[in-house]
PATIMI-953947 format. One record per atom (N, C-alpha, C, O): residue number from 1; atom name; x, y, z. Coordinates in pm, 1 decimal, always signed. Each point is the difference from the previous one (the first is absolute). Example, Ala and Ser with C-alpha at 12.3 -4.5 7.8 and 13.67 -1.06 7.14 Angstrom:
REM residues 2
+------+------+----------+----------+----------+
: resi : name :        u :        v :        w :
+------+------+----------+----------+----------+
:    1 :    N :  +1319.0 :   -569.0 :   +780.0 :
:    1 :   CA :    -89.0 :   +119.0 :     +0.0 :
:    1 :    C :    +90.0 :   +120.0 :     +0.0 :
:    1 :    O :   +103.6 :     -1.9 :    +66.5 :
:    2 :    N :   -138.6 :   +106.9 :   -138.5 :
:    2 :   CA :    +82.0 :   +119.0 :     +6.0 :
:    2 :    C :    -77.0 :   +109.0 :    +73.0 :
:    2 :    O :    +50.9 :   +110.8 :    +16.9 :
+------+------+----------+----------+----------+
This chain:
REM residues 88
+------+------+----------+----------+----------+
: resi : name :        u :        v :        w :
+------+------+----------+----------+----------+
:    1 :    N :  +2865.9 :  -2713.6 :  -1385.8 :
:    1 :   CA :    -14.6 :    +55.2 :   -132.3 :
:    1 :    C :   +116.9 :    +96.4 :    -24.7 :
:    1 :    O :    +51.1 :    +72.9 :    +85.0 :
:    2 :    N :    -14.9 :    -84.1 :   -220.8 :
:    2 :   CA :   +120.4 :    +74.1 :    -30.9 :
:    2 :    C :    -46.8 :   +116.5 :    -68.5 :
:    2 :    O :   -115.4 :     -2.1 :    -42.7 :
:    3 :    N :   +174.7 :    +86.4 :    +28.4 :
:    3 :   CA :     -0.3 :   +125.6 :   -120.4 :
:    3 :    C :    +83.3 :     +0.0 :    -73.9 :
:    3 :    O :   +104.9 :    -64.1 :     +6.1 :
:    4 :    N :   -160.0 :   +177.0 :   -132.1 :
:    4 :   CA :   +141.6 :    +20.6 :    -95.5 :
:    4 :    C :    +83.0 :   +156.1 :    +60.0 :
:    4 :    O :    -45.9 :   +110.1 :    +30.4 :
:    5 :    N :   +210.2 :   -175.6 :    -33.0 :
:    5 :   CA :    +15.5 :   +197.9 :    +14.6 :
:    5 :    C :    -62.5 :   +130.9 :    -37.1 :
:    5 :    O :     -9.2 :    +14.2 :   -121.9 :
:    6 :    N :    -15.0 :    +38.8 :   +160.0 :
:    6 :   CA :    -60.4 :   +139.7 :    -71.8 :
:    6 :    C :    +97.7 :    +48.8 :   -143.4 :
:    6 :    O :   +121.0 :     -1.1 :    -23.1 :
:    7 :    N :   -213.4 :    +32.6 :    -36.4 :
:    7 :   CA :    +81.6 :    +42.4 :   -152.8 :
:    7 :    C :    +12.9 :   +117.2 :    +32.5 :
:    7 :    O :    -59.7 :    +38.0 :   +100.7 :
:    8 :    N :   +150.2 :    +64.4 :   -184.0 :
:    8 :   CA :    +14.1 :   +150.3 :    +44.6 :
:    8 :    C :   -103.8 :    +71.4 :    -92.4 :
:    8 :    O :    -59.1 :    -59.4 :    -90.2 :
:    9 :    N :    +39.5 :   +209.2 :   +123.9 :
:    9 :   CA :   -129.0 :    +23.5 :    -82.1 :
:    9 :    C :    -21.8 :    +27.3 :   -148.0 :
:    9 :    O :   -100.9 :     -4.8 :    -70.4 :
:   10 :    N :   +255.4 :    +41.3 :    +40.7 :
:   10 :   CA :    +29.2 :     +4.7 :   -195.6 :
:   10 :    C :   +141.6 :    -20.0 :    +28.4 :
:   10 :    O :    +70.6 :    +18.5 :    +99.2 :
:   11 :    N :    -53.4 :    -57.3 :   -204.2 :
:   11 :   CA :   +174.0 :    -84.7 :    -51.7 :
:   11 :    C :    +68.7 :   +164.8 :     -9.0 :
:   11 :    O :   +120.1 :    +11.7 :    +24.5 :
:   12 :    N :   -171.7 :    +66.4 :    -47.1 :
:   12 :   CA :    +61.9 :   +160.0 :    -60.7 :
:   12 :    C :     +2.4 :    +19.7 :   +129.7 :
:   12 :    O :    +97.0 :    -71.8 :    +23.8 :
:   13 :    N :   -136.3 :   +124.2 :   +106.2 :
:   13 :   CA :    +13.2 :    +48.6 :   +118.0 :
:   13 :    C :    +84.8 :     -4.5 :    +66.9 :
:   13 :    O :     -0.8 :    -78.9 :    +94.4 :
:   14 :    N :   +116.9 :   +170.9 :   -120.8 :
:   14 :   CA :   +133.4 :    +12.0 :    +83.4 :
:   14 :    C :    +13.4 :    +70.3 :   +135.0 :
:   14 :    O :    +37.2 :   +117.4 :     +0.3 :
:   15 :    N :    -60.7 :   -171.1 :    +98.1 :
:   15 :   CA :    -37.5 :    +76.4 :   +154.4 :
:   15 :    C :   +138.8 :    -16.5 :    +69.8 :
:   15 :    O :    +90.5 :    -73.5 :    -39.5 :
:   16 :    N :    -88.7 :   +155.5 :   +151.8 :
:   16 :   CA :   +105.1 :    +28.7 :    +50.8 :
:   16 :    C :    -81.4 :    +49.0 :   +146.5 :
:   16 :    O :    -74.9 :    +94.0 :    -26.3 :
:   17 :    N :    +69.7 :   -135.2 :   +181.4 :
:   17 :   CA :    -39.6 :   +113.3 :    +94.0 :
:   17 :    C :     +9.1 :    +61.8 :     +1.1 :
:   17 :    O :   +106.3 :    +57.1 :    -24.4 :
:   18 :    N :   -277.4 :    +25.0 :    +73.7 :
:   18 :   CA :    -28.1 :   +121.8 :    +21.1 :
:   18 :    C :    +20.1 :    +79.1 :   +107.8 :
:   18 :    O :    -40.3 :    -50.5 :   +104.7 :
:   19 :    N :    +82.6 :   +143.3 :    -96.6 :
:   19 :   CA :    +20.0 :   +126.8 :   +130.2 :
:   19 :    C :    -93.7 :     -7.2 :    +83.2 :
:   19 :    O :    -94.8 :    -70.7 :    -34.0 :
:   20 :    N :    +89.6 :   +123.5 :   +137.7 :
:   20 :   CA :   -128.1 :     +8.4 :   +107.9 :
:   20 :    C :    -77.9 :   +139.4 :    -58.6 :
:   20 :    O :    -96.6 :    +57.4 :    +50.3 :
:   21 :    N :   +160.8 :    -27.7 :   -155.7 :
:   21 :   CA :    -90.5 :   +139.7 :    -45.4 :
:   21 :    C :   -113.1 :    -54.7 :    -67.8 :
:   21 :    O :     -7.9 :   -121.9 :    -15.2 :
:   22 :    N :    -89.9 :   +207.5 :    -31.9 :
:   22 :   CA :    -98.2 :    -10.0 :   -101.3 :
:   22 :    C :    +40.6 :    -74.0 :   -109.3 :
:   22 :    O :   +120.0 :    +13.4 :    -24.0 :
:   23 :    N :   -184.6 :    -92.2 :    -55.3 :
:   23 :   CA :    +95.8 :     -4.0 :   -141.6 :
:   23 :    C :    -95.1 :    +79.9 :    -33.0 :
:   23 :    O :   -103.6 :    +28.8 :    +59.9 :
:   24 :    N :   +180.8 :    +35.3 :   -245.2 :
:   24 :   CA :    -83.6 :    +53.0 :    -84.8 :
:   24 :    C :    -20.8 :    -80.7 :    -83.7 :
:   24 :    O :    +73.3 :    -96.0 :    +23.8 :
:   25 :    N :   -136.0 :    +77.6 :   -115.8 :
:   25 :   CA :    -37.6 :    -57.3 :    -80.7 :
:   25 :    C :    -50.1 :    +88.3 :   -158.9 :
:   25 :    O :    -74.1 :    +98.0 :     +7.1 :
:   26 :    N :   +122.8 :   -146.0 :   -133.1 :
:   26 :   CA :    -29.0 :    +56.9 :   -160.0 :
:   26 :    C :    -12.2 :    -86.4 :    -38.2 :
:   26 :    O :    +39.9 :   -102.8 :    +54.7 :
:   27 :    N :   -117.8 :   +107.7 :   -197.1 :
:   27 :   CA :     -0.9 :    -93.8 :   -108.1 :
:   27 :    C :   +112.9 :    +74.5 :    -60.4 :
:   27 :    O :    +27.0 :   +111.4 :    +44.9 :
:   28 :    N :    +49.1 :   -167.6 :   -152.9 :
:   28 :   CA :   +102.6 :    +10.7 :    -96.4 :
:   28 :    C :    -56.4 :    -47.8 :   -113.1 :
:   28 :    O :    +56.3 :   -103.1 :    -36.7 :
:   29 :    N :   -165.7 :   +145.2 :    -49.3 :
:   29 :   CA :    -23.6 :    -89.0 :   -132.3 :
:   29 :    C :    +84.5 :    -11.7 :   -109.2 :
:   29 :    O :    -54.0 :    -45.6 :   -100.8 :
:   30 :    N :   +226.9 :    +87.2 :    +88.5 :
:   30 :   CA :    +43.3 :    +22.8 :   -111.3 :
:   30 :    C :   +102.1 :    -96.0 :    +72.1 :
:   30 :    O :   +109.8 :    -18.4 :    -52.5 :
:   31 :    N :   -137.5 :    -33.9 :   +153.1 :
:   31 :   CA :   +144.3 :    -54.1 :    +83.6 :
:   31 :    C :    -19.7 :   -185.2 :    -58.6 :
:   31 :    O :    -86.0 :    -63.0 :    +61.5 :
:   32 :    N :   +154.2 :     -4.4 :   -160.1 :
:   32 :   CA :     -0.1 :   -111.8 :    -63.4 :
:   32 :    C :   +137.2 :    -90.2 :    +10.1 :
:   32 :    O :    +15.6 :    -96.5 :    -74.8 :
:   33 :    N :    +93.1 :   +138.9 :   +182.7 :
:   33 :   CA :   +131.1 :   -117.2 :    -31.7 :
:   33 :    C :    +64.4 :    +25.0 :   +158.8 :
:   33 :    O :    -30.0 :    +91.3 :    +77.0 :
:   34 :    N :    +89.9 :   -159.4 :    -63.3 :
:   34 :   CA :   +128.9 :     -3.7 :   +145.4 :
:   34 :    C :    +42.6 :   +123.6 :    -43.6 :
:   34 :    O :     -7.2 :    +86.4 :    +87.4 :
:   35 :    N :    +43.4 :    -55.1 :   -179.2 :
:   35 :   CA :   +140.6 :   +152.3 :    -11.7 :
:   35 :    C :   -119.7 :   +100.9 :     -5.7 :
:   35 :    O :    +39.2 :   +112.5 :    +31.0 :
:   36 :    N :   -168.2 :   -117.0 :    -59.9 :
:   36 :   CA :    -52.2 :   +142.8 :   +104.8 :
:   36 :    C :    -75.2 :     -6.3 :   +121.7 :
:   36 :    O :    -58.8 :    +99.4 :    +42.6 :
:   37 :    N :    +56.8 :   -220.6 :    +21.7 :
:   37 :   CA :     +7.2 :    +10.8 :   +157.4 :
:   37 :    C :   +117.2 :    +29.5 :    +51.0 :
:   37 :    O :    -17.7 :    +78.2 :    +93.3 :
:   38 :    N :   +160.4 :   -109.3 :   -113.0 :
:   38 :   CA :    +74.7 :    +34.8 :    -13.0 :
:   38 :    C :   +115.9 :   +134.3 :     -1.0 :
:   38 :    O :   +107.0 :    +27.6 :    +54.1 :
:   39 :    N :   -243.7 :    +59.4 :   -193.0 :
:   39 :   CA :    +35.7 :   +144.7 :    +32.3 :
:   39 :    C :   -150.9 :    +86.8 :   +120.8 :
:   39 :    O :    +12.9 :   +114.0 :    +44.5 :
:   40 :    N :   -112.3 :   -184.2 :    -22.5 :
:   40 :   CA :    -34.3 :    +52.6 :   +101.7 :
:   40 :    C :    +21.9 :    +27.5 :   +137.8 :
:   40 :    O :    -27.4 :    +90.2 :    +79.3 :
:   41 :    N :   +121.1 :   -263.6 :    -78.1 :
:   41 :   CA :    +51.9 :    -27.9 :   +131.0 :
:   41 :    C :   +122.9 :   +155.4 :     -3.9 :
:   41 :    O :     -7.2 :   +102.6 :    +67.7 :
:   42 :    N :   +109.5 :   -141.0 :   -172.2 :
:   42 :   CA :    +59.8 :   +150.4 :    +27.0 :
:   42 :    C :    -90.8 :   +130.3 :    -19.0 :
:   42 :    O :    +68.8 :    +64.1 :    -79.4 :
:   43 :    N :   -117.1 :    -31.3 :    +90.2 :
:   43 :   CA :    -56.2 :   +127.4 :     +2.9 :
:   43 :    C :    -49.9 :    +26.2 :   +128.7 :
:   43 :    O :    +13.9 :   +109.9 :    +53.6 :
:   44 :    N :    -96.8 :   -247.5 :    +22.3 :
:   44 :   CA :    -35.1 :    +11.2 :   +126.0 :
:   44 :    C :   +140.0 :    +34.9 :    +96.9 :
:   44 :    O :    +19.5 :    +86.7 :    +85.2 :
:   45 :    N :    +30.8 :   -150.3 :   -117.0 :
:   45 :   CA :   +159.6 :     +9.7 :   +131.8 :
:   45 :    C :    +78.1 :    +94.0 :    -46.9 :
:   45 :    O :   +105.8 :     -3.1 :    +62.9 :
:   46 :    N :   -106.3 :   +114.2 :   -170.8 :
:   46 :   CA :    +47.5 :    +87.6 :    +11.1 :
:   46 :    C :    -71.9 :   +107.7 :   +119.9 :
:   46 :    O :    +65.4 :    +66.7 :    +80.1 :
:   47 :    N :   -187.0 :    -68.7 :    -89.0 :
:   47 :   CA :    -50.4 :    +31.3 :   +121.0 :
:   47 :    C :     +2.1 :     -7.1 :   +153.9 :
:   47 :    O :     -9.8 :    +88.1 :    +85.3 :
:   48 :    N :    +36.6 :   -311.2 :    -72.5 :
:   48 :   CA :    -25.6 :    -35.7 :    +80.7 :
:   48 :    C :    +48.4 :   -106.0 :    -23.9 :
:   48 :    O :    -48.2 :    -87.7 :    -71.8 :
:   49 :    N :   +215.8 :    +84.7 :   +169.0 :
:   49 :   CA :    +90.7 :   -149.1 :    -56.4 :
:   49 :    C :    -91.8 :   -116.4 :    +50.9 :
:   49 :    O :    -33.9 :   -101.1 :    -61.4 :
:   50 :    N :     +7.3 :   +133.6 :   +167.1 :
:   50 :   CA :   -126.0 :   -138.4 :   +169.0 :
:   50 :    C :   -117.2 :    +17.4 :    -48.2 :
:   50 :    O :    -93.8 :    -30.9 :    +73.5 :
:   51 :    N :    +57.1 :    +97.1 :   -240.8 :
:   51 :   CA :   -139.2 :    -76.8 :    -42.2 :
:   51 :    C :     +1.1 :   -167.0 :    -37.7 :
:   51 :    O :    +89.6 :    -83.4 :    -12.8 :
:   52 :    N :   -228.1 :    +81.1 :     +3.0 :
:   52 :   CA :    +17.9 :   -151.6 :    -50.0 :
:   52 :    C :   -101.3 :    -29.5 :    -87.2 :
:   52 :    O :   -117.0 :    +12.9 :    +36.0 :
:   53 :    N :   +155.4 :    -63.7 :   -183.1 :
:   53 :   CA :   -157.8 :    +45.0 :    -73.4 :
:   53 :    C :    -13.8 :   -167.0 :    -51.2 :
:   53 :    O :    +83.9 :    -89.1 :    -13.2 :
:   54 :    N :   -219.7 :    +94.6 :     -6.3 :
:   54 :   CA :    -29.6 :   -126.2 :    -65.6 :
:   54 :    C :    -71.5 :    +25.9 :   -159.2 :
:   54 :    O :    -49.3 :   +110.7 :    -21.4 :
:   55 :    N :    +47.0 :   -184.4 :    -54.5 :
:   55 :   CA :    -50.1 :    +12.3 :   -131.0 :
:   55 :    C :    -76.4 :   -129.8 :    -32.6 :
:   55 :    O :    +33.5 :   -111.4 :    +40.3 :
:   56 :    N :   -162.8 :   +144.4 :   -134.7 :
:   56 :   CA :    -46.1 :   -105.5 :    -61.5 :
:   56 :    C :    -15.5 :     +6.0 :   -120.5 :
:   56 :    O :    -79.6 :    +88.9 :    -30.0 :
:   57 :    N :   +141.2 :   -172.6 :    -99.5 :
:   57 :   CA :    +18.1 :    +67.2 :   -126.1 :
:   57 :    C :   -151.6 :    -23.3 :    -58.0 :
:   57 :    O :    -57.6 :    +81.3 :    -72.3 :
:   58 :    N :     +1.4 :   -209.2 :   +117.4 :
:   58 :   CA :   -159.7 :    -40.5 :     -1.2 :
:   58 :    C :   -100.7 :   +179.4 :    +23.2 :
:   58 :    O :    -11.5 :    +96.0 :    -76.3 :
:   59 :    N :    -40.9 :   -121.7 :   +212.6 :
:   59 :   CA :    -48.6 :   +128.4 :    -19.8 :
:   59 :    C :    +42.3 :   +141.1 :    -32.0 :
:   59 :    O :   -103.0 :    +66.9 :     -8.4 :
:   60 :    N :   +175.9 :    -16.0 :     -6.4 :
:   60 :   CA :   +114.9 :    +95.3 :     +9.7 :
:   60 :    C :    +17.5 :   +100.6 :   +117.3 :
:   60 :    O :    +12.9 :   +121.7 :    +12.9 :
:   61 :    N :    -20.7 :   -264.7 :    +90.0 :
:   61 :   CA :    +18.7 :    +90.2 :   +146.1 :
:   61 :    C :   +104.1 :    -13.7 :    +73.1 :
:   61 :    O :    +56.4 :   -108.4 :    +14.8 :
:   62 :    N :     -8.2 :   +249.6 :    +55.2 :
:   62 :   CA :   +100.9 :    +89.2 :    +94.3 :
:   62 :    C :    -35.5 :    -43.8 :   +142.0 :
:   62 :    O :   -121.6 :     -6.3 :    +17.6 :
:   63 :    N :   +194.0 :    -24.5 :    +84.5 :
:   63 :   CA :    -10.5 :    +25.8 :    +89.2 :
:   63 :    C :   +119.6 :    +74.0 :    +98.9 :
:   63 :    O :   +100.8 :    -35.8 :    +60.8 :
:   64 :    N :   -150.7 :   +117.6 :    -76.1 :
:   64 :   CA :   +193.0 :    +34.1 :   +138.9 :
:   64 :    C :    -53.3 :    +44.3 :    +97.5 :
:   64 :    O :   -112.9 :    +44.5 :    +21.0 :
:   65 :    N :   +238.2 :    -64.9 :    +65.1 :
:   65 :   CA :    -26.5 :    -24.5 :   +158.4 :
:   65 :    C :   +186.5 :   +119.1 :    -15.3 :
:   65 :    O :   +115.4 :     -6.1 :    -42.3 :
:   66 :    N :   -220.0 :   +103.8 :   +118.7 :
:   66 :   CA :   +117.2 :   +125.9 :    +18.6 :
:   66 :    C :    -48.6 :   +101.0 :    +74.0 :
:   66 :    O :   -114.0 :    +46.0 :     -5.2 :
:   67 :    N :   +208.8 :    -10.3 :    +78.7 :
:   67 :   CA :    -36.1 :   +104.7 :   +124.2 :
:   67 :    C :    -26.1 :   +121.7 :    -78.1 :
:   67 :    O :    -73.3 :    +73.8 :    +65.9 :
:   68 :    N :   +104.4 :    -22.4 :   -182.1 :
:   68 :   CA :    -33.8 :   +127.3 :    -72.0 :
:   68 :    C :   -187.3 :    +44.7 :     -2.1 :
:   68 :    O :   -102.0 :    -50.3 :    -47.2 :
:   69 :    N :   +135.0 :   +164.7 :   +123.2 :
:   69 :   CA :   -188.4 :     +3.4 :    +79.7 :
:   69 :    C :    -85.2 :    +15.6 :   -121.2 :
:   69 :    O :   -115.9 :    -41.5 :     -3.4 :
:   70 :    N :   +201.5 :   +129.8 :   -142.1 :
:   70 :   CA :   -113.2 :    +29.7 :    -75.5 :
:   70 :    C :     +8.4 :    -59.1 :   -118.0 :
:   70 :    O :    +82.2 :    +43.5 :    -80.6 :
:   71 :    N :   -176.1 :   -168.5 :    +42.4 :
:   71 :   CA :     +9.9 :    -90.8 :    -97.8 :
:   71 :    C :    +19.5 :    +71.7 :   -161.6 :
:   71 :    O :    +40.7 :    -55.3 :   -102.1 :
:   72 :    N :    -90.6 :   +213.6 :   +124.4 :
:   72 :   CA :    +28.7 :    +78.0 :   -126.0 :
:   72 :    C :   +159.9 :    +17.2 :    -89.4 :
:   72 :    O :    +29.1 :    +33.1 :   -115.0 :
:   73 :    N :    +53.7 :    -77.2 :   +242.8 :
:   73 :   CA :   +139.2 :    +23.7 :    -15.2 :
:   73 :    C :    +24.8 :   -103.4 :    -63.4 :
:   73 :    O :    +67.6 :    +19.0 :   -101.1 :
:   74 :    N :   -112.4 :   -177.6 :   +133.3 :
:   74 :   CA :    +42.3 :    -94.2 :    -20.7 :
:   74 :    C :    -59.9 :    -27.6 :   -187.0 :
:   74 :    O :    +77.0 :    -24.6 :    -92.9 :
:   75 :    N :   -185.8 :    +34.3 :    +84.4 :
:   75 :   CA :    -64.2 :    +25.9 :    -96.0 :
:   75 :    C :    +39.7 :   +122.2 :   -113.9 :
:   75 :    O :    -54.2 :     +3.7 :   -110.5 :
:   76 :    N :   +143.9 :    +82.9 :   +149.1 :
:   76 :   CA :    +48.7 :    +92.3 :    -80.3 :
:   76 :    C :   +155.4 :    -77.2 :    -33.8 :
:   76 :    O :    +61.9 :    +41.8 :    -97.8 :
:   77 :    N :    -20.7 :   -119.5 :   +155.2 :
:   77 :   CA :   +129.2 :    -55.0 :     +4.5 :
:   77 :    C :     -3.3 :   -125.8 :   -126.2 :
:   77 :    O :    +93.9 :    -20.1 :    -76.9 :
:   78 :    N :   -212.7 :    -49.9 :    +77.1 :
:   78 :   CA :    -32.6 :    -88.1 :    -43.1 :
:   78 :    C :    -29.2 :    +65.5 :   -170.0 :
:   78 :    O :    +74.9 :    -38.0 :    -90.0 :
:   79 :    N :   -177.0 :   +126.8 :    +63.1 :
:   79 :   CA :     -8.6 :    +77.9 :    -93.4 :
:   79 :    C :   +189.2 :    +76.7 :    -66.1 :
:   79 :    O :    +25.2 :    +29.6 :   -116.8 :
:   80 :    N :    +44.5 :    -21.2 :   +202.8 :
:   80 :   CA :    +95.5 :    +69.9 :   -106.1 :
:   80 :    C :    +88.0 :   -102.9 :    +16.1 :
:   80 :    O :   +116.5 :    +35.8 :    +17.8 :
:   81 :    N :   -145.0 :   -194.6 :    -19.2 :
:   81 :   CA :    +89.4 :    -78.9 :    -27.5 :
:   81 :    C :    -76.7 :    -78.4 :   -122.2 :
:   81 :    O :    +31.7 :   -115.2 :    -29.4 :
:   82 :    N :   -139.3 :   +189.9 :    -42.1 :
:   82 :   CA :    -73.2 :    +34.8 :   -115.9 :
:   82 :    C :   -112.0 :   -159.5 :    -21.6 :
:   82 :    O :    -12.1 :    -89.1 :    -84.1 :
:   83 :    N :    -49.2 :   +125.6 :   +213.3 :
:   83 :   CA :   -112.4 :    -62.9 :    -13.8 :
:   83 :    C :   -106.7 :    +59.5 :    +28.3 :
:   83 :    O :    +10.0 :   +102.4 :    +67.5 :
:   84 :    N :   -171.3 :   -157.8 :   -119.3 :
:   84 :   CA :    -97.5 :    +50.0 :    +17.2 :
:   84 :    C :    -67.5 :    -73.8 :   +181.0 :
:   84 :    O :     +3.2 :   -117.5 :    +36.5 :
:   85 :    N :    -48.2 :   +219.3 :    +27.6 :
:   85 :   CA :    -44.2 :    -43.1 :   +154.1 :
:   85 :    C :   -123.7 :    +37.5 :    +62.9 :
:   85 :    O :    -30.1 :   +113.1 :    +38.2 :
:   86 :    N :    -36.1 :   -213.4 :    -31.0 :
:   86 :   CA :   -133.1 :    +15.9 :    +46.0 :
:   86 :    C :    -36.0 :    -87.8 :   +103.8 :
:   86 :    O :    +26.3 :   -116.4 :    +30.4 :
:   87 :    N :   -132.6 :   +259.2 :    +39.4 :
:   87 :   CA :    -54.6 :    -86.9 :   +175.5 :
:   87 :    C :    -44.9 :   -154.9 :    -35.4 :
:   87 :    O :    -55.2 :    -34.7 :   -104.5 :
:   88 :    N :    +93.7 :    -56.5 :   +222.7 :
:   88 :   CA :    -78.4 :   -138.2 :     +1.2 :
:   88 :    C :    -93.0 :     +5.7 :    +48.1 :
:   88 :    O :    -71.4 :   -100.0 :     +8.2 :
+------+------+----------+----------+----------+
């Protein structure tokens, strides 16, 4: 018996490996195109060049994978690259 390949889990989900750290994880509800994952991704690596974030424009979920211990930082980074950020 054969299978079908596995489909990926949304067409929007841009992943990249994760760190051996924790990820954190936000919703982004105002986050709607490539050019503001884009400016989140920069906002994260001004922090943290060896983060690695994933986005889903579907749910409006964050994931990064970054050695920065306090997710408040990352989340304040994310906010003054003028988005709204809330726990997942």
């Amino acid at each position: 018996m054969t299978f079908p390949p596995p489909q990926p889990l949304s067409n929007n989900l841009k992943e990249h490996p994760m760190p051996k750290s924790t990820p954190i994880q936000f919703k982004v509800p105002d986050m709607d195109c490539q050019s503001c994952i884009q400016s989140i991704e920069s906002a994260v690596h001004k922090l943290d060049p060896d983060a690695h974030v994933s986005a889903d424009l579907d749910t409006k979920l964050v994931i990064i994978g970054t050695d920065i211990p306090e997710a408040h930082e990352v989340m304040e980074a994310i906010q003054s690259a003028g988005f709204e950020v809330e726990a997942a």
